[in-house]
C-alpha positions as CSV (number, residue, x, y, z in Angstrom):
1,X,188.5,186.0,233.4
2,X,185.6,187.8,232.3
3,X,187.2,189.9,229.7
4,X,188.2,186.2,228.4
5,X,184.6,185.6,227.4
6,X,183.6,188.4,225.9
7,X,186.5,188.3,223.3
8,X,185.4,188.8,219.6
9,X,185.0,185.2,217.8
10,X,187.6,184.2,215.1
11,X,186.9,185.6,211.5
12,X,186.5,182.1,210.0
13,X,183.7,181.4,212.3
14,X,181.7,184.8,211.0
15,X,182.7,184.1,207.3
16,X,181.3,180.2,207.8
17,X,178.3,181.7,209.1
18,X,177.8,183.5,206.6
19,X,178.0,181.7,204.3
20,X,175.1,179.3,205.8
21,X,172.6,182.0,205.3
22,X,173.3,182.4,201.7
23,X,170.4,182.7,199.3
24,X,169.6,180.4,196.3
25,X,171.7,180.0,193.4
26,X,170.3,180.1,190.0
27,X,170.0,176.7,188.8
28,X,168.0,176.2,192.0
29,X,165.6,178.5,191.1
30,X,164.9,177.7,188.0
31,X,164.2,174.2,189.1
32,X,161.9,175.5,191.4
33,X,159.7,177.4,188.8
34,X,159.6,174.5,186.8
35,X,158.3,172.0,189.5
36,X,155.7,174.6,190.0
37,X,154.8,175.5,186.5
38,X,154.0,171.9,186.0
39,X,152.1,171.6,189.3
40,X,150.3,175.1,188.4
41,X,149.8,173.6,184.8
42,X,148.6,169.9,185.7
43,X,145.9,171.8,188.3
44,X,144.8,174.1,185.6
45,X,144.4,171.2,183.2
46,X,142.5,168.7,185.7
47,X,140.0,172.5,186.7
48,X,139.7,172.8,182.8
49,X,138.8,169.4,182.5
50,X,136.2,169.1,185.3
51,X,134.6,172.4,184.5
52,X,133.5,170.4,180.6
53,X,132.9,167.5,182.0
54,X,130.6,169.4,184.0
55,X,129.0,171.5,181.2
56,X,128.3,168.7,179.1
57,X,126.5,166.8,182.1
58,X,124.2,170.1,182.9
59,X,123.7,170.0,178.9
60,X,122.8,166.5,178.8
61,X,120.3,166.8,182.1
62,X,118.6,169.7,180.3
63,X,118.3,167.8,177.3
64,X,117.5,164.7,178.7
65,X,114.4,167.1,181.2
66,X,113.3,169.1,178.3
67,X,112.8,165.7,176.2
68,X,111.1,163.7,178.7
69,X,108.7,166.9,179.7
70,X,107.7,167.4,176.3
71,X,107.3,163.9,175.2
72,X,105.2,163.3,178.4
73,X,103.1,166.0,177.6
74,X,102.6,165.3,174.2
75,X,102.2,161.5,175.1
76,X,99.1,162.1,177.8
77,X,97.4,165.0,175.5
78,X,97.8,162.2,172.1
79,X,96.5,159.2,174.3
80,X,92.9,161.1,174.6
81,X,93.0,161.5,170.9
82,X,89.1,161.4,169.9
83,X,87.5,160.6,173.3
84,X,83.8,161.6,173.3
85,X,84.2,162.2,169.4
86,X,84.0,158.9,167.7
87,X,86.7,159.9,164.8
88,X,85.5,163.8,164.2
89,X,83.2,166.5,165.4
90,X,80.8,169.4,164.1
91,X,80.7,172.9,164.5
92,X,83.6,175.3,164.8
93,X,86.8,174.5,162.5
94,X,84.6,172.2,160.4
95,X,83.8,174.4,157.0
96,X,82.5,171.3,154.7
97,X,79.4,170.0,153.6
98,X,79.3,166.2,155.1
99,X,81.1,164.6,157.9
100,X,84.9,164.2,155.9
101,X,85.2,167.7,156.1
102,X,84.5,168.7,160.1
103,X,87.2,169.1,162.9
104,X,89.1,165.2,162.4
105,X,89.5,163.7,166.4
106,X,93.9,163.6,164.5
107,X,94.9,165.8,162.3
108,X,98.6,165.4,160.5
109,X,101.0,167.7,159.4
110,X,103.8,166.5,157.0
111,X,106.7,169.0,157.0
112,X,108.8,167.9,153.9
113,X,112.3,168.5,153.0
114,X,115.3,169.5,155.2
115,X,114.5,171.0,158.5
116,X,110.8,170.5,158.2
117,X,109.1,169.5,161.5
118,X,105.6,167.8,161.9
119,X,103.2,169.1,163.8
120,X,100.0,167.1,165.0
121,X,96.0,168.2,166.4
122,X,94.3,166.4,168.7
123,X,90.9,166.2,169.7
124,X,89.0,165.1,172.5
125,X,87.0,165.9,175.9
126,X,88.6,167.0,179.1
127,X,88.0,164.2,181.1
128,X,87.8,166.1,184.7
129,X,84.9,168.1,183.5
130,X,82.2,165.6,182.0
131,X,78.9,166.8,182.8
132,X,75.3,166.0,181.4
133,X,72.8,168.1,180.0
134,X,69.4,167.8,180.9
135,X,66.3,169.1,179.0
136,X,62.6,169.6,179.2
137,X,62.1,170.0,175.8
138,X,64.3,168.9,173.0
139,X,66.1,172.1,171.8
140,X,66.5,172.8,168.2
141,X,70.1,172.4,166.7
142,X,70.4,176.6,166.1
143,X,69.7,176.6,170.0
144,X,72.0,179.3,171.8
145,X,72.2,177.4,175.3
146,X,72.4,174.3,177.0
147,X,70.8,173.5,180.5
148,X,72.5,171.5,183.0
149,X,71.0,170.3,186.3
150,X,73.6,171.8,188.8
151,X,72.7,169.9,192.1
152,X,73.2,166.5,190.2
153,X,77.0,164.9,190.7
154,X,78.1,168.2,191.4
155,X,77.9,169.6,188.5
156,X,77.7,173.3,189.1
157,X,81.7,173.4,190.6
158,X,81.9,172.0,186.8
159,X,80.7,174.7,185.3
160,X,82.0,177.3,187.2
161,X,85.1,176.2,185.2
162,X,84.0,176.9,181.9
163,X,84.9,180.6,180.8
164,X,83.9,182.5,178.1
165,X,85.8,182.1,174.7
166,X,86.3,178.2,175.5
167,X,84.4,175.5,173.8
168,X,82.6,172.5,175.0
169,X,81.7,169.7,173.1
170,X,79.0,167.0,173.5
171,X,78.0,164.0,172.0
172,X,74.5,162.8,170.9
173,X,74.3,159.1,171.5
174,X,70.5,158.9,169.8
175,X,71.9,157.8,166.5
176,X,71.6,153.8,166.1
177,X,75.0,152.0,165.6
178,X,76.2,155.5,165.9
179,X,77.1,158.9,167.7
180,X,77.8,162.6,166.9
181,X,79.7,164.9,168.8
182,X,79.3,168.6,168.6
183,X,81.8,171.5,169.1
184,X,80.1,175.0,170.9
185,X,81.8,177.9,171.6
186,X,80.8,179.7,174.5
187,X,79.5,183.2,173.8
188,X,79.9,184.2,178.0
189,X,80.8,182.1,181.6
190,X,78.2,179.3,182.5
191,X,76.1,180.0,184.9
192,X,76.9,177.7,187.7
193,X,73.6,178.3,189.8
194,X,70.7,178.0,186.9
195,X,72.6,175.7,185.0
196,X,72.5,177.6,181.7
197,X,75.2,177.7,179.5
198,X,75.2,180.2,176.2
199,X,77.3,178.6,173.2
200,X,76.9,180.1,170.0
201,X,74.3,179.0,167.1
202,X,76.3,176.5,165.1
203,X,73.9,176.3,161.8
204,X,76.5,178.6,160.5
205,X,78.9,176.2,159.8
206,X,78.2,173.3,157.1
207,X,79.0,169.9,158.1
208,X,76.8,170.9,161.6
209,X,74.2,171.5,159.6
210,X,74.2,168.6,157.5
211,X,74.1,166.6,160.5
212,X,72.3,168.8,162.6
213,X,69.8,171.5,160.6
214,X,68.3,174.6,161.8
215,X,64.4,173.0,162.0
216,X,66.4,169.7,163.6
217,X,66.4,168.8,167.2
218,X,69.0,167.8,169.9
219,X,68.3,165.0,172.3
220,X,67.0,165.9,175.5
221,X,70.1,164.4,177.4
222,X,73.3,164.6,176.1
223,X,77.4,164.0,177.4
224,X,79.5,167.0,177.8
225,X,82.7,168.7,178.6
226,X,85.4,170.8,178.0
227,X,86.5,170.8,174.0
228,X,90.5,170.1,174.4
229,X,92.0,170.9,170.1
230,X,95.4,170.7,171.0
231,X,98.5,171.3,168.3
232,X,102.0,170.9,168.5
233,X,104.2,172.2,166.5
234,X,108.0,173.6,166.5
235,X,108.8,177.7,166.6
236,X,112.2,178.3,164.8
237,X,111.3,181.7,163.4
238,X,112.3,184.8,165.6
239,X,110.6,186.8,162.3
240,X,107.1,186.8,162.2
241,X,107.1,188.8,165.9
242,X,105.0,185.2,167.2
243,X,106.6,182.6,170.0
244,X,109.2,182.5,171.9
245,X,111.6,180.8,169.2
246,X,114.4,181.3,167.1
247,X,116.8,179.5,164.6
248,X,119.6,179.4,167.8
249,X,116.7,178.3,170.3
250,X,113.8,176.1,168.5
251,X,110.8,175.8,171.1
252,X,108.2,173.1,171.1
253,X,105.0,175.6,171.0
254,X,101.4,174.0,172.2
255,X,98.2,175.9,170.4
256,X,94.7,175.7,172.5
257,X,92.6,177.6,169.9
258,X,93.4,175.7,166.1
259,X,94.0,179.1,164.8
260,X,97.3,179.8,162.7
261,X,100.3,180.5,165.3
262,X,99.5,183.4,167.5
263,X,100.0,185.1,170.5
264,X,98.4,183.1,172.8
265,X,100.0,179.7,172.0
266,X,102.0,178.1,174.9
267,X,106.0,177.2,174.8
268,X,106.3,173.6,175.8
269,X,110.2,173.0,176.0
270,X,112.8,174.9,174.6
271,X,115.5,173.3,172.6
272,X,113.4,171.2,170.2
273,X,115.0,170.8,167.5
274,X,112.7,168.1,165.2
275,X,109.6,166.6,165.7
276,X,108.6,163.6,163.7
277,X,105.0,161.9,163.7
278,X,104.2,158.6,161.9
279,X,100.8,157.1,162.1
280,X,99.9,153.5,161.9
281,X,96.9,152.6,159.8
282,X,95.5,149.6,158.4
283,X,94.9,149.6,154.9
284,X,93.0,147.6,152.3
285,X,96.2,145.5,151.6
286,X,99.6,145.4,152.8
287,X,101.4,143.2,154.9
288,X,103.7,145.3,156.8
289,X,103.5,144.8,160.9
290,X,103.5,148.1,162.6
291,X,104.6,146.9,165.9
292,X,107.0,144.1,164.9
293,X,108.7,145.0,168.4
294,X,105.7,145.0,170.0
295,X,103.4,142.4,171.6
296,X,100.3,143.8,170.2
297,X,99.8,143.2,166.2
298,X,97.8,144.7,164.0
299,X,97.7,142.6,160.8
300,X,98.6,144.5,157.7
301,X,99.2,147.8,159.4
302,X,101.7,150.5,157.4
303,X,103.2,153.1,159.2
304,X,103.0,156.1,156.9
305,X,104.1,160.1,157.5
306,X,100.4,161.4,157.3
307,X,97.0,160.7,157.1
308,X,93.5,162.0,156.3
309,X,89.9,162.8,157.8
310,X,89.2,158.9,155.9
311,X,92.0,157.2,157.5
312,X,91.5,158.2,161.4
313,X,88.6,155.2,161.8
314,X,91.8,152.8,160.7
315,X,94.3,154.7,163.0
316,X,95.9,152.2,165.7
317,X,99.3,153.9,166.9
318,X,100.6,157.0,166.7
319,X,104.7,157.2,166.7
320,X,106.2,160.6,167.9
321,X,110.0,161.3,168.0
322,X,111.8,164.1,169.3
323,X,115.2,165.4,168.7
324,X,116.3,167.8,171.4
325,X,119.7,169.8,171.3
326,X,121.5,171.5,174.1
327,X,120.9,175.1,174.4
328,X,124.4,176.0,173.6
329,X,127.5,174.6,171.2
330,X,130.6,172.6,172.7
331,X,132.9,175.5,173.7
332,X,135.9,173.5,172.4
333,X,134.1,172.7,169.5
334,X,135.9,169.4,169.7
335,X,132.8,167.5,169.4
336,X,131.4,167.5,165.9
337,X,127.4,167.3,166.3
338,X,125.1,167.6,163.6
339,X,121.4,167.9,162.9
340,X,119.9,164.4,162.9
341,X,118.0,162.3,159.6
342,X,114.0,161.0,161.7
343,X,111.8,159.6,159.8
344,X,111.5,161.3,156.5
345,X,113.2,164.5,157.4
346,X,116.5,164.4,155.8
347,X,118.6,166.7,157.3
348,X,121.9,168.9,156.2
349,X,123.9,166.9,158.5
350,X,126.6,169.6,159.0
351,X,128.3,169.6,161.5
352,X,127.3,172.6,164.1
353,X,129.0,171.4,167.6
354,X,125.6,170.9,169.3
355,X,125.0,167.6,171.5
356,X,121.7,166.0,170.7
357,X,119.4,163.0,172.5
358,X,116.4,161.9,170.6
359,X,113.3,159.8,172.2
360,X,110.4,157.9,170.7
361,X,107.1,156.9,172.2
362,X,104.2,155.0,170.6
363,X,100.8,155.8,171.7
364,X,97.9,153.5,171.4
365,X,94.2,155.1,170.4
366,X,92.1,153.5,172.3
367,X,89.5,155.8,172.8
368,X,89.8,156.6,169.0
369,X,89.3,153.1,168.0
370,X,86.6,152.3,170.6
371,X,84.3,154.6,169.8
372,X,84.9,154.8,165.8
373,X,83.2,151.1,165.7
374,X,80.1,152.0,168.2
């Protein structure tokens, strides 16, 4: 009985089983290769697709940051344009003989032809720091220092912010229908506990001394603060050993000391590529509206691409625009950017595979225009 069971089973039974663990046949494979080369293929595609859509939202947030930083900065620094300086001021940068010629409270910059940025300078007092000086005797316009009473509206944290190498400027209010404002630079650190600032003698330089001569006096009491001359201007040359920018990398560049492009001036932004500036004036005739969009008019106003030392006691509005460009081309190069036309820059509009956003603000002068008419 038992030798029954363990009898070998039938050869059909081996050769069917067998046969059931068989391997693929060709035609199965290949079909299997080809579902997953499509699968494999359509994954790739939708990875490929999500990594640009990606790139070109992290290129358009860094546009869309670097434009609205440098346009705010610009914006704030512009909207102080001539406050505590009527339209101009005396003394350092001015190198005339009347009041035309000194340092302008808005200085323009036209940059013609393709590629040619503006650049603007702005004038005015930094309004954390206003002190008042305070003297016993009226001090002659060659004077080399100011006195300050340090106990009075705490004053003397004031100047212990002013540094050597900076400038102050003040304004004389004694003139009738009038007042001057005066640029000093400071020859060493004010002194915080006596109150005495040294500035350099300022007879050296014409249009002070036509307003202010050496035999001359300065009123006993005057308003002062730190001189902000700030210029903005676009670094595309990687030549001249000076910024931080290049033809690939344009940087918006700020310059504290109205010298010619140095060492010491400030990147802003990177990625600028054009910066336009036009300047609305009123002129002697004219009809054009500036601010047709806009609910405050001023009758016969032009905007025009520049203006002069004359024309900053008729300046209403200033209108900057920025064209920023992302910091690298469209690796594709499927989209077919090119260099924008602003205001009177006409640009080689070839394409170059760089995405672009471009922003305008207008900025209203109100300091400029309320204190040009006192």
């Amino acid at each position: 009985m038992l030798r029954r069971f363990l009898t070998p089973a039938p050869r059909y039974l081996s050769a069917a089983r067998r046969a059931g663990r068989g391997g693929f046949t060709l035609v199965e494979l290949m079909i299997a290769v080809a579902i997953g080369a499509f699968v494999i293929a359509a994954l790739y595609a939708l990875f490929v697709g999500q990594m640009r859509q990606f790139m070109y939202q992290d290129a358009q947030m860094e546009m869309h940051q670097n434009m609205r930083l440098g346009m705010d900065i610009m914006s704030r620094t512009t909207r102080m344009a001539g406050y505590g300086t009527g339209s101009s001021t005396r003394g350092p940068f001015g190198d005339g003989g009347d009041q035309d010629a000194s340092l302008s409270a808005v200085i323009s910059y036209d940059g013609d032809g393709p590629g040619g940025s503006d650049a603007i300078t702005v004038v005015s007092m930094d309004p954390s720091l206003v002190f008042n000086t305070y003297e016993t005797a009226p001090p002659l316009c060659s004077t080399t220092s100011l006195n300050v009473v340090p106990t009075v509206n705490d004053q003397a944290t004031k100047l212990a912010q002013l540094q050597n190498g900076e400038m102050i400027l003040c304004v004389d209010y004694a003139g009738i229908g009038e007042f001057r404002s005066y640029l000093w630079a400071l020859s060493g650190g004010a002194d915080a506990s006596t109150g005495v600032i040294p500035v350099t003698d300022d007879t050296a330089y014409a249009d002070y001394a036509n307003n202010c001569g050496a035999t001359d006096n300065l009123p006993l009491i005057m308003t002062c603060s730190r001189a902000e001359v700030a210029t903005f201007y676009i670094d595309a040359d990687d030549t001249d050993g000076i910024g931080a920018g290049s033809p690939e990398h344009p940087v918006l560049m700020m310059d504290l000391d109205f010298e010619s492009p140095d060492a010491d001036d400030i990147p802003v932004v990177d990625n600028v590529e054009d910066f336009q500036v036009a300047y609305c004036v009123r002129p002697s005739t004219g009809s054009t509206d500036c601010d047709e969009d806009l609910a405050v008019d001023v009758p016969g106003g032009d905007w025009v691409s520049s203006i002069t030392s004359l024309q900053v006691d008729d300046l209403y509005m200033i209108r900057m625009t920025m064209v920023v460009r992302s910091a690298r081309p469209d690796l594709a190069r499927t989209y077919l950017g090119a260099p924008l036309d602003v205001e009177n820059n006409d640009s080689a509009n070839t394409p170059d595979h760089y995405y672009r956003q471009i922003m305008t603000s207008r900025v209203a002068v109100r300091n400029l225009r309320l204190q040009a008419n006192l």
